[in-house]
C-alpha positions in Angstrom: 0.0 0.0 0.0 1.3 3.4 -1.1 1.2 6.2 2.0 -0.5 8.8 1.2 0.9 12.5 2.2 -2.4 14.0 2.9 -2.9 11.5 5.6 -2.0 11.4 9.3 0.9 9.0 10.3 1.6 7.3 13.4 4.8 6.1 15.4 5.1 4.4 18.0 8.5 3.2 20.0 8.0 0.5 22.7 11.0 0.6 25.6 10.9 -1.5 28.4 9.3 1.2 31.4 6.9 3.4 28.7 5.6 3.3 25.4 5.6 6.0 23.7 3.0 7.6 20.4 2.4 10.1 18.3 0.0 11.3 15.6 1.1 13.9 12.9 -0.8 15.2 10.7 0.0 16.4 7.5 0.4 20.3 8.7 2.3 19.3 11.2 0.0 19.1 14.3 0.7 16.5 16.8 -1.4 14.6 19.5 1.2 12.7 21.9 0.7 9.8 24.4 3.0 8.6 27.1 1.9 5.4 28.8 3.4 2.3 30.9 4.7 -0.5 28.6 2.7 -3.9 29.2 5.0 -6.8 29.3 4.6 -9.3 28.5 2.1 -8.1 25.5 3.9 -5.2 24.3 1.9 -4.8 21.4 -1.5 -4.1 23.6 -0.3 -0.5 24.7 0.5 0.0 21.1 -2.8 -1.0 19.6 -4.7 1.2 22.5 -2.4 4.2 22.0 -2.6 4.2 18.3 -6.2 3.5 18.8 -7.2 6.4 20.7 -4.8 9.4 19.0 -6.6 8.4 15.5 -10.2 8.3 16.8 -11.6 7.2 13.7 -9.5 9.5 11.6 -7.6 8.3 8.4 -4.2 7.0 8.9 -1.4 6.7 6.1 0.9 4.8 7.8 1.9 3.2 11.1 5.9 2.9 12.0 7.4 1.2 14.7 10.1 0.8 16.9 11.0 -1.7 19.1 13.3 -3.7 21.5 11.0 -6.6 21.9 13.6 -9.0 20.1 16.6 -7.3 22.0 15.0 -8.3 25.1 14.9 -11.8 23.9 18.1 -11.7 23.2 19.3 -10.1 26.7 16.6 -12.4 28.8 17.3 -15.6 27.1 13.3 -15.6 26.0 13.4 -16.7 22.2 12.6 -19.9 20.4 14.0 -23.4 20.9 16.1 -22.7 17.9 18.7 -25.8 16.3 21.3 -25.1 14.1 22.1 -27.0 10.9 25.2 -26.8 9.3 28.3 -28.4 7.2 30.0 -31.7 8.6 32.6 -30.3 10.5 31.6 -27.1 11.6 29.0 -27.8 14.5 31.0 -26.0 17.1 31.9 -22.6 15.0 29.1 -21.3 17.1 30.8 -22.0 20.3 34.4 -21.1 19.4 33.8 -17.6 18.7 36.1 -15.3 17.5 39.4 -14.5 20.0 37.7 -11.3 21.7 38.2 -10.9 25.8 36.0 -7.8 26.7 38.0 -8.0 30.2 41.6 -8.6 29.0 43.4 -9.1 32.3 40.8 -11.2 33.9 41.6 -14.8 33.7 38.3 -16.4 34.9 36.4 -14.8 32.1 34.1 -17.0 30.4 32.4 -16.9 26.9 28.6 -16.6 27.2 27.3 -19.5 26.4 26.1 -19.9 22.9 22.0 -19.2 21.9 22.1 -23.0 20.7 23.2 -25.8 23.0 25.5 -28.3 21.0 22.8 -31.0 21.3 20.6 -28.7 19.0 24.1 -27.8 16.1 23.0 -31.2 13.3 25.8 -31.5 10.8 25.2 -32.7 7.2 27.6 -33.9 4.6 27.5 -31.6 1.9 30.6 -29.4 1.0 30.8 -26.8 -1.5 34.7 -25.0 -2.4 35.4 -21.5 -2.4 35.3 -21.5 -6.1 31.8 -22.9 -6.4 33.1 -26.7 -7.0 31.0 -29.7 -5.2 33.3 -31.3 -3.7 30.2 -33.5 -2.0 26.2 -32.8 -3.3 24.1 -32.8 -0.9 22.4 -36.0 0.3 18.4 -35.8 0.4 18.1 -38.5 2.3 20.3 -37.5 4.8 18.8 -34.0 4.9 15.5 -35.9 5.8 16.8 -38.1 8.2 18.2 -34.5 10.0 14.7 -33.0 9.6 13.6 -36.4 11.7 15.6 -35.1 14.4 14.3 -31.6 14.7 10.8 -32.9 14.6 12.1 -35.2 17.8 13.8 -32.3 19.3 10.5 -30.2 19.5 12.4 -27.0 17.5 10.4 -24.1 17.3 12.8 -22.3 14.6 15.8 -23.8 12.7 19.3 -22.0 11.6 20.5 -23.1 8.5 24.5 -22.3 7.3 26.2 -24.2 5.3 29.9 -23.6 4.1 30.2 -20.7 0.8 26.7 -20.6 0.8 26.9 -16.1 0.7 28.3 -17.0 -2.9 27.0 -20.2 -3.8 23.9 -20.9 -1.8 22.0 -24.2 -3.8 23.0 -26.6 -1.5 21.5 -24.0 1.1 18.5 -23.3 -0.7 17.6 -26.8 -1.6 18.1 -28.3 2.1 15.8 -24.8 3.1 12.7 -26.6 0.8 13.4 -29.8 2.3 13.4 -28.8 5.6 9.9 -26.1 5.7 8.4 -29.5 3.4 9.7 -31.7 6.4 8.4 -29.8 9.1 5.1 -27.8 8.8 5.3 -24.5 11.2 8.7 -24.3 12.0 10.2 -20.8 10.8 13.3 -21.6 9.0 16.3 -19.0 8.3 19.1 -19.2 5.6 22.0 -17.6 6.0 22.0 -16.8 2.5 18.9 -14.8 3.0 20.1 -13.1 6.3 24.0 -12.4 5.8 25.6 -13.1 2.4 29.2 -12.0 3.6 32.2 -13.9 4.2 33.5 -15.5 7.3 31.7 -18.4 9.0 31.1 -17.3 12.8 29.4 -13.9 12.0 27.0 -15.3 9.7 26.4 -18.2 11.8 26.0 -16.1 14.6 23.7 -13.7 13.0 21.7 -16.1 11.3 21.2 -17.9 14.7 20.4 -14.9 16.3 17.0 -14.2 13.4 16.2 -17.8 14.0 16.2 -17.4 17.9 13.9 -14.5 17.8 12.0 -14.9 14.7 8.8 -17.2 16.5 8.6 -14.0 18.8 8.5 -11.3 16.3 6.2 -12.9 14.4 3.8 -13.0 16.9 4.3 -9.3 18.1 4.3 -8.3 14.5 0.9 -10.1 13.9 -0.8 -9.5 17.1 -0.3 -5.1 16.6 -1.8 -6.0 13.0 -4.5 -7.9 14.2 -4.9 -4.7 16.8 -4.6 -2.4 13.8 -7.3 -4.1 12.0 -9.9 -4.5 14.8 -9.5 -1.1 15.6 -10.3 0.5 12.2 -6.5 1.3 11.0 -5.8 -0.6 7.7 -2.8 1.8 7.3 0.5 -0.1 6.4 2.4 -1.2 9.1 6.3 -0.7 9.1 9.4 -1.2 11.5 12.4 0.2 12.0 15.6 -1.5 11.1 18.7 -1.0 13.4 19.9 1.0 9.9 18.3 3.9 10.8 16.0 3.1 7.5 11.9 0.9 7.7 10.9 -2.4 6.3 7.2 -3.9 5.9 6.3 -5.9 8.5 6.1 -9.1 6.4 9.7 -8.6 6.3 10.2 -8.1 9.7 8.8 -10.8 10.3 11.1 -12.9 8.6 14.2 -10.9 9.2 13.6 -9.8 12.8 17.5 -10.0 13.1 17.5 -6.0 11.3 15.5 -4.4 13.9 17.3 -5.8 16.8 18.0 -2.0 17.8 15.2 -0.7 16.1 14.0 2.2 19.1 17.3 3.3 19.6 17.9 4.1 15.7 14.9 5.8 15.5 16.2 8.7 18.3 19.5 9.2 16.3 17.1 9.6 13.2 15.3 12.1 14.4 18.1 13.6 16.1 19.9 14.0 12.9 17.5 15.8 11.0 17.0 18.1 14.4 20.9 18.9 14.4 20.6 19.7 10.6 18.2 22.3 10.8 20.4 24.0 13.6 23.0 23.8 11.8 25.5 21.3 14.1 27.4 19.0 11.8 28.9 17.3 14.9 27.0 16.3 17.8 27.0 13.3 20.1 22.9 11.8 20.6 22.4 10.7 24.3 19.0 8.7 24.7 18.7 8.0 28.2 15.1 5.7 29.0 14.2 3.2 31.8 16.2 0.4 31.1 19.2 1.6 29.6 21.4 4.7 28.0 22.2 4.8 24.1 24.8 7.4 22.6 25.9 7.5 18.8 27.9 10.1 16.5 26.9 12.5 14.1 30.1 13.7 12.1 30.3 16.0 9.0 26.2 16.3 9.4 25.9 12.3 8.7 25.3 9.9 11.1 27.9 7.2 12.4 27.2 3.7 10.5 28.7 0.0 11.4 28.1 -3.3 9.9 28.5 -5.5 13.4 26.8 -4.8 16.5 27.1 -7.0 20.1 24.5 -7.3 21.8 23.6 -8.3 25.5 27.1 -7.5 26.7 27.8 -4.9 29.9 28.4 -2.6 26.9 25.9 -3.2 23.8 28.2 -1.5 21.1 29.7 -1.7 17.3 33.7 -1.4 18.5 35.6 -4.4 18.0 37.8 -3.1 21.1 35.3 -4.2 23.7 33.3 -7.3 22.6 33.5 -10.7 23.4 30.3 -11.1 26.2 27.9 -10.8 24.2 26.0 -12.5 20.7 27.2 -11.0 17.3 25.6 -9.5 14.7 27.3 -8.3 11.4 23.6 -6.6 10.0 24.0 -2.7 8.7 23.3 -0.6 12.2 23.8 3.1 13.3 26.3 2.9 15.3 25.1 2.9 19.2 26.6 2.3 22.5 24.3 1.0 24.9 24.6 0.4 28.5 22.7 -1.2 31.7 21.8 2.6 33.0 18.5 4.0 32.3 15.8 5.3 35.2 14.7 2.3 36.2 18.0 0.9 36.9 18.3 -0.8 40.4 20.6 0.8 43.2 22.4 -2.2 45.2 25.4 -2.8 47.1 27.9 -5.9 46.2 29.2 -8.4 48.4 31.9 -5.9 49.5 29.5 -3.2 50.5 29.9 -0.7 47.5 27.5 0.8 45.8 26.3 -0.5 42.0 23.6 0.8 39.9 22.0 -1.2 36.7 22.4 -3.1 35.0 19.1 -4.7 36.2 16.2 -2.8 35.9 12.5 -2.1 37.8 11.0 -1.5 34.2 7.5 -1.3 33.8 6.5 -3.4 36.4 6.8 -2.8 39.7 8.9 0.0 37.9 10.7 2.8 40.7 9.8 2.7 44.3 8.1 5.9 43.5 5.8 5.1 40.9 3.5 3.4 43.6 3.5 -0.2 42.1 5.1 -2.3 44.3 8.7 -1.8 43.6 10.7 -1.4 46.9 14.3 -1.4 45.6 15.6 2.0 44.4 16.4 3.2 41.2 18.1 5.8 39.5 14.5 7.9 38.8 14.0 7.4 43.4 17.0 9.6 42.9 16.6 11.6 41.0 12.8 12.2 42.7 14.5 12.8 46.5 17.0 14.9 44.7 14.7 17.0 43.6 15.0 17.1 39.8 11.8 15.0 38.6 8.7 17.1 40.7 6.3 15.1 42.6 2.6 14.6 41.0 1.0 12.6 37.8 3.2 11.0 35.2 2.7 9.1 31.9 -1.3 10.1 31.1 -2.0 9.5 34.6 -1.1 6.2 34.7 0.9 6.9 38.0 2.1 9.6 40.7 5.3 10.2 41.6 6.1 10.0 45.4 9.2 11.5 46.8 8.5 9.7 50.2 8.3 6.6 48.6 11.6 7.4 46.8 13.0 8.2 50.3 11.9 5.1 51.6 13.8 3.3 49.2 16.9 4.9 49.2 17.6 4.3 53.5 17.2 0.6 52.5 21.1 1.2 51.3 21.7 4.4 53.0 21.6 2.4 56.2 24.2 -0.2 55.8 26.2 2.1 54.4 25.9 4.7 57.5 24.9 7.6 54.8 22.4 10.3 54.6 19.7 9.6 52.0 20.7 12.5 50.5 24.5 11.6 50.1 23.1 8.5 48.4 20.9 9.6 46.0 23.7 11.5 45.3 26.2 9.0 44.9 23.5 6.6 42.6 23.0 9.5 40.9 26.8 10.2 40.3 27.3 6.5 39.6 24.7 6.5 36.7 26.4 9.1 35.4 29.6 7.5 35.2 28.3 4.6 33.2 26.5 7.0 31.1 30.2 8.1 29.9 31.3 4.9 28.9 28.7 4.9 26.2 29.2 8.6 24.7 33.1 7.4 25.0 33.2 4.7 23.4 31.3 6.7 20.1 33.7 9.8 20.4 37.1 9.7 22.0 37.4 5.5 22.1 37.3 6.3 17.9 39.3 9.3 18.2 36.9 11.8 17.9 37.2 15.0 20.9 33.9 15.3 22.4 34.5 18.7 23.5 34.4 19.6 19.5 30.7 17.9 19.7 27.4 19.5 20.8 25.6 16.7 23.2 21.8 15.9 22.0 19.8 14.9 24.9 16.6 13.3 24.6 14.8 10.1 26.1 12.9 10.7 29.1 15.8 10.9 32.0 18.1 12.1 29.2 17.4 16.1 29.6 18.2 15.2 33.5 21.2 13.7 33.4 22.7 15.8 29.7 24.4 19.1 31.5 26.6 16.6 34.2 27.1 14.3 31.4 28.4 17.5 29.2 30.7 18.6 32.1 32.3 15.7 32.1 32.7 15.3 28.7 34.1 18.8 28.1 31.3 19.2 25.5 29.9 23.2 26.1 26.8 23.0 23.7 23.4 20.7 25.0 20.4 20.3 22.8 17.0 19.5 24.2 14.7 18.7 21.2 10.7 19.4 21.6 9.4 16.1 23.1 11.9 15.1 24.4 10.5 12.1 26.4 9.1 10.9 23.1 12.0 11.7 20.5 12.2 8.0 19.1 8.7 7.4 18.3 8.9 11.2 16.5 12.0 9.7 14.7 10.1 7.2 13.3 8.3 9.2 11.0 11.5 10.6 9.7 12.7 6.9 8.5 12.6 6.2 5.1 12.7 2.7 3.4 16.2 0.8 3.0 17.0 -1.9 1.8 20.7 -3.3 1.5 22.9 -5.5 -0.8 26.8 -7.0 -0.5 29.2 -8.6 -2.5 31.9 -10.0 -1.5 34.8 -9.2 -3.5 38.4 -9.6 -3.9 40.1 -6.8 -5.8 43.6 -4.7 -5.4 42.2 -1.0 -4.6 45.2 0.4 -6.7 45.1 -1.8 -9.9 41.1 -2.6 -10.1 39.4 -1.2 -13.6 36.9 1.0 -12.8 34.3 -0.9 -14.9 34.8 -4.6 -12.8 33.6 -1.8 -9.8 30.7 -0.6 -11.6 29.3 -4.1 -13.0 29.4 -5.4 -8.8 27.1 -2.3 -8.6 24.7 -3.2 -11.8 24.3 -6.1 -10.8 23.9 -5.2 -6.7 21.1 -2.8 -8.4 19.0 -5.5 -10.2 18.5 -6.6 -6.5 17.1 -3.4 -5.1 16.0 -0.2 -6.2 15.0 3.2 -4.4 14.9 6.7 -5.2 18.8 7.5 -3.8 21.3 4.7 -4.3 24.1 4.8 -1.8 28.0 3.0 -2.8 30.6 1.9 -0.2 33.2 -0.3 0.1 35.3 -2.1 2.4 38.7 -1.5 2.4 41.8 -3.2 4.5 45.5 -3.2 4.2 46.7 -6.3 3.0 47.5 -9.0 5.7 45.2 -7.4 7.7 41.5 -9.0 9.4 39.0 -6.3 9.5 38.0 -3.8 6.7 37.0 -0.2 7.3 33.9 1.2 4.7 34.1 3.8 2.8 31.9 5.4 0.4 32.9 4.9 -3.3 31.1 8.3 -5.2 33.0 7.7 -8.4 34.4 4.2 -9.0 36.6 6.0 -12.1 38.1 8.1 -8.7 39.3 4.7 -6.8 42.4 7.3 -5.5 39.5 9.5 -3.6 38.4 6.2 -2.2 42.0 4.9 -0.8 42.6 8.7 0.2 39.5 8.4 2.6 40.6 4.5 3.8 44.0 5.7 5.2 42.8 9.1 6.6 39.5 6.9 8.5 42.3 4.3 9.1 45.0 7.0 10.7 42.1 7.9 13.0 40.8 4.8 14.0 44.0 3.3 14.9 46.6 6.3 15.1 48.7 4.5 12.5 48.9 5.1 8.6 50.7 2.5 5.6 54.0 3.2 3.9 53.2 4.8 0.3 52.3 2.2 -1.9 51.0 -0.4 0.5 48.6 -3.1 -0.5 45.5 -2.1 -0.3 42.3 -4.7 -0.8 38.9 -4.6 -1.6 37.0 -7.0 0.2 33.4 -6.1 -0.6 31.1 -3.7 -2.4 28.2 -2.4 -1.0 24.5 -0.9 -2.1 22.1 0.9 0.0 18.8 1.9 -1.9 16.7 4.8 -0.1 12.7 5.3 -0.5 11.1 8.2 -0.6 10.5 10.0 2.5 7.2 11.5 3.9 8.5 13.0 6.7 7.0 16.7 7.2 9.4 19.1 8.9 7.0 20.6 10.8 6.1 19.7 14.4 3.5 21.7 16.9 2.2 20.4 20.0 -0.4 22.0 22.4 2.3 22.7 24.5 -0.7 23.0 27.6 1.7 21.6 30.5 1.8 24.0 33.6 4.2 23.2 36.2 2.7 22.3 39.6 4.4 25.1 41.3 6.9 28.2 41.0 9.8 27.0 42.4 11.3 23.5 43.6 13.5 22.2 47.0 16.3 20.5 45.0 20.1 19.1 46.0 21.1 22.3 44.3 18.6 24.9 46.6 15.7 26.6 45.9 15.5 26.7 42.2 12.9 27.9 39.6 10.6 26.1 37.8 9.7 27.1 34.2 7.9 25.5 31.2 9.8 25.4 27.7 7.8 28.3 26.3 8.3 30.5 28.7 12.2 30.3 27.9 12.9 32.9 25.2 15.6 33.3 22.2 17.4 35.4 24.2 20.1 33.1 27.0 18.9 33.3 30.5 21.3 32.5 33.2 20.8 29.0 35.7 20.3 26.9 37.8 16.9 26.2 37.2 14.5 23.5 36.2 12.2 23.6 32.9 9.8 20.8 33.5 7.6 19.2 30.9 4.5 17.0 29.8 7.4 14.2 29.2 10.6 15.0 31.3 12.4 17.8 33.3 15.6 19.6 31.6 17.9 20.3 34.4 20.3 23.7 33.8 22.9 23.6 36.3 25.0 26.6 37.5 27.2 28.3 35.2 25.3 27.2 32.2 22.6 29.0 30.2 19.1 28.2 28.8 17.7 29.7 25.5 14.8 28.2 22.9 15.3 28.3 19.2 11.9 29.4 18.3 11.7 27.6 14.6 12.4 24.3 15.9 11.4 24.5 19.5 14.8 23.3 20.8 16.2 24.6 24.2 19.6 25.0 23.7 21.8 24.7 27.3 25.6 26.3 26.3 28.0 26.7 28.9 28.8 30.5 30.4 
């Protein structure tokens, strides 16, 4: 179904505390809702959210966002998923590459693998690098391994087999025999996930689709089914961790590409935000209930990778600090996440000292001070006793916010420790904030990038709280709060634009290639996909070494442009450049095809929200309270607290607050 530009559209990002919607209609008007998430049916506060904002209206299109499969993936929650692959390489899953996130820690252990090694089936087919059959595959045999799976009650089945990115018939044909074999079990080839060289990653990332796919097609169907009853036949799409949308047939068959789907959408939105501003550098800090994101925008584009770990202390595309968690090599904005988001949990470790995340309250009970139950405090109980979040209704009503509640769950570790409460919330405050940095590190100064050259973007709804410590430390002087904060994602979700993504792997010397063995990978890369903006890359690598760096390739005829930007990247990365002259290979080409976008770049809200009083007792004194429209164009000097509808921007002393009155953005800049 074509989306119409006359029509309203609708986005809607799921995180693990709140859910978050929003209708905009073709001028630009906005209706917002912010409500509690509903684990384990995420999709019903979706359905009712959408639901209510159209009211019967006409919808053009519904995009989502959503970290449904990443919490499979981090809680163990997916499908009894086997693995079937070439005789001989059952336990590539297991071995792993050589990566230690913890290098002097001898007792580290690998995570143990998605699929147990009763669940890896080898069969005895083998295909050469050159496309030879060295062994056809065996029917029979193939059968007899479909038997098995039936007996092991598999709810999803894995399939790589060896050179199957470039020559993927044996693949394909054991595919038929095994969805003929065995009626209602989801079946993923690698060839139709990751066609890319090097056996672990696409095992790995196939195995990861597999292991969530069941899931997401259930989630998928069920907000359809929603959709439908509810009135909206608009097309339904998702957000791939790309930063780009897919149909939600695909998702549902690739889930593996929207593994960070929520997150993307902030950075998407935050991009186009920046643009308008006119900051071609910035650092995006999304900061929610369960965890913290950060990413880069350099040059005015955002900060791409092509793997991504996930369900590690520290979710991110560097190959400096992986190793603990699963590996996926899908096209991704490049995000650093980490355990530290509102909900995170205060404790103390054996040895007394004080921890925060990476466990988290989310939804349910959620913070001692949402009144649900929770006891344990979090980051947000801070936060409340130290005066930064007010008191009062939150999320459409859906709770109140209690300081005395916080309180009492901040002396349940004030007391052992022989602190104040105050000193605590403090310190769990301060805490959160230091594993906040490790995330906006490892996207700017970890890659050699100086934050303090960077304007920080501060969304999410704890984000605007935490953004002016987080920029002190950082050394960054310039902090951009975007209108809706709280609800940023689901607004970048409307900016996304279709993608879809081709590779071939290649092997060609970067200084002899002929321009025209470049440009026929592309043709035929093109007959694939098609969109109304084509984007080329390539990976590049010196020779001997393992891992590539991508570059863009604008004119193939201009490969000395192309090795130009490889070194310079390269000298960055890594500090290090190659003697004149040195080998330089080509080791894949790369097309990205962009839809057309309906994003309208206009946004106004009924910006109605009145703060509950004038002023507010804070760790910091007595500070005023105003709303974002009653800040002005011209700076106005801090502290002081500009609460909203969705979150509360915190200016601290020696920084300033002004509003950009044709995007709406407060902009925070250091004195």
């Amino acid at each position: 179904m074509a989306v119409s530009d006359n029509t309203a559209r609708i986005g809607a990002d799921v995180g693990g505390t709140f859910t978050d919607v929003i209708l905009q209609r073709a001028d630009g008007s906005a209706t917002v809702r912010k409500l509690l998430s509903t684990p384990p049916n995420y999709d019903a506060a979706v359905v009712e959210a959408a639901a209510g904002l159209a009211g019967g209206a006409a919808v053009g299109a519904v995009v989502h966002g959503t970290t449904v499969a990443t919490n499979a993936v981090l809680e163990h929650r997916g499908a009894r998923t086997a693995l079937v692959t070439t005789a001989g390489f059952r336990d590539v899953l297991e071995l792993r590459r050589l990566r230690i996130p913890r290098m002097y820690e001898p007792f580290w252990r690998k995570p143990e693998p998605l699929v147990p090694r009763r669940l890896r089936f080898e069969i005895g087919e083998r295909m050469a690098a050159d496309g030879t059959v060295l062994r056809p595959l065996d029917e029979g045999e193939a059968r007899d391994v479909a038997a098995a799976l039936r007996a092991a009650d598999i709810e999803s089945v894995a399939v790589c087999l060896l050179h199957s990115y470039l020559y993927p018939g044996h693949e394909e044909r054991l595919g038929a025999i095994l969805r003929a074999e065995l009626p209602g079990v989801a079946v993923s080839l690698s060839s139709e996930i990751l066609r890319e060289q090097r056996e672990y990653e696409r095992s790995a990332t196939t195995v990861v689709n597999a292991y969530v796919r069941p899931l997401m097609d259930r989630y998928v169907g069920a907000i359809r089914g929603g959709l439908d009853a509810a009135g909206i036949d608009a097309p339904l799409t998702i957000m791939q961790s790309s930063g780009g949308v897919m149909t939600a047939d695909d998702a549902r068959v690739r889930p593996v590409l929207a593994l960070e789907s929520g997150p993307a959408a902030g950075v998407v939105a935050a991009l186009a935000m920046a643009r308008r501003l006119g900051f071609s550098n910035a650092i995006t800090f999304d900061m929610g209930g369960t965890t913290a994101k950060a990413s880069l925008i350099e040059h005015g584009a955002v900060a791409r990778g092509r793997e991504y770990e996930v369900g590690g202390s520290l979710s991110a595309g560097s190959r400096l600090m992986r190793g603990s968690g699963e590996l996926l090599r899908i096209p991704t904005i490049d995000i650093a996440e980490v355990g530290a988001g509102g909900g995170s949990v205060a404790w103390l470790d054996p040895a007394g000292g004080l921890q925060v995340g990476p466990r988290s309250a989310g939804a349910a009970p959620g913070p001692a001070c949402y009144g649900r139950g929770g006891e344990e405090p979090t980051v947000t109980d801070a936060n409340v006793f130290l005066g930064y979040i007010p008191e009062g209704p939150l999320a459409d009503g859906q709770i109140t916010v209690s300081r005395e509640l916080a309180e009492q769950s901040l002396e349940r570790i004030a007391n052992p420790l022989g602190l104040s409460t105050s000193e605590v919330a403090d310190g769990v405050h301060a805490i959160a904030n230091a594993r906040m940095t490790r995330a906006l590190r490892s996207v700017s100064s970890e890659k050699g990038r100086d934050p303090r050259e960077f304007a920080l973007i501060a969304y999410g709804g704890a984000g605007p709280v935490h953004a002016v410590g987080l920029a002190e430390e950082l050394g960054c002087r310039t902090v951009l709060v975007p209108a809706l904060a709280g609800l940023f994602s689901s607004l970048g979700l409307l900016y996304a634009r279709p993608e879809f993504h081709e590779v071939r792997t290649c092997h060609l010397d970067a200084r002899a290639v002929e321009p025209e063995e470049i440009d026929a990978v592309f043709e035929e890369l093109s007959q694939r996909i098609s969109g109304v903006e084509l984007v080329r890359s390539a990976e590049l690598r010196y020779g001997g070494q393992t891992w590539e760096i991508e570059v863009g390739v604008d004119d193939p005829a201009d490969m000395r442009s192309v090795i130009t930007a490889f070194e310079d990247e390269h000298e960055r990365l890594y500090g290090i450049r190659g003697e004149d002259g040195s080998p330089i290979e080509i080791r894949a080409l790369r097309l990205a095809a962009l839809g057309a976008s309906h994003a309208v770049d206009r946004l106004s809200i009924d910006d109605a929200f009145a703060p509950r009083s004038d002023t507010r007792d804070t760790v910091l004194g007595a500070l005023p309270v105003r709303t974002r429209a009653s800040i002005g164009e011209a700076a106005e000097a801090g502290p002081m607290l500009i609460d909203e509808y969705d979150t509360t921007v915190v200016v601290r002393p020696g920084w300033t607050a002004r509003r950009d009155a044709a995007t709406e953005t407060l902009v925070l800049e250091q004195a």
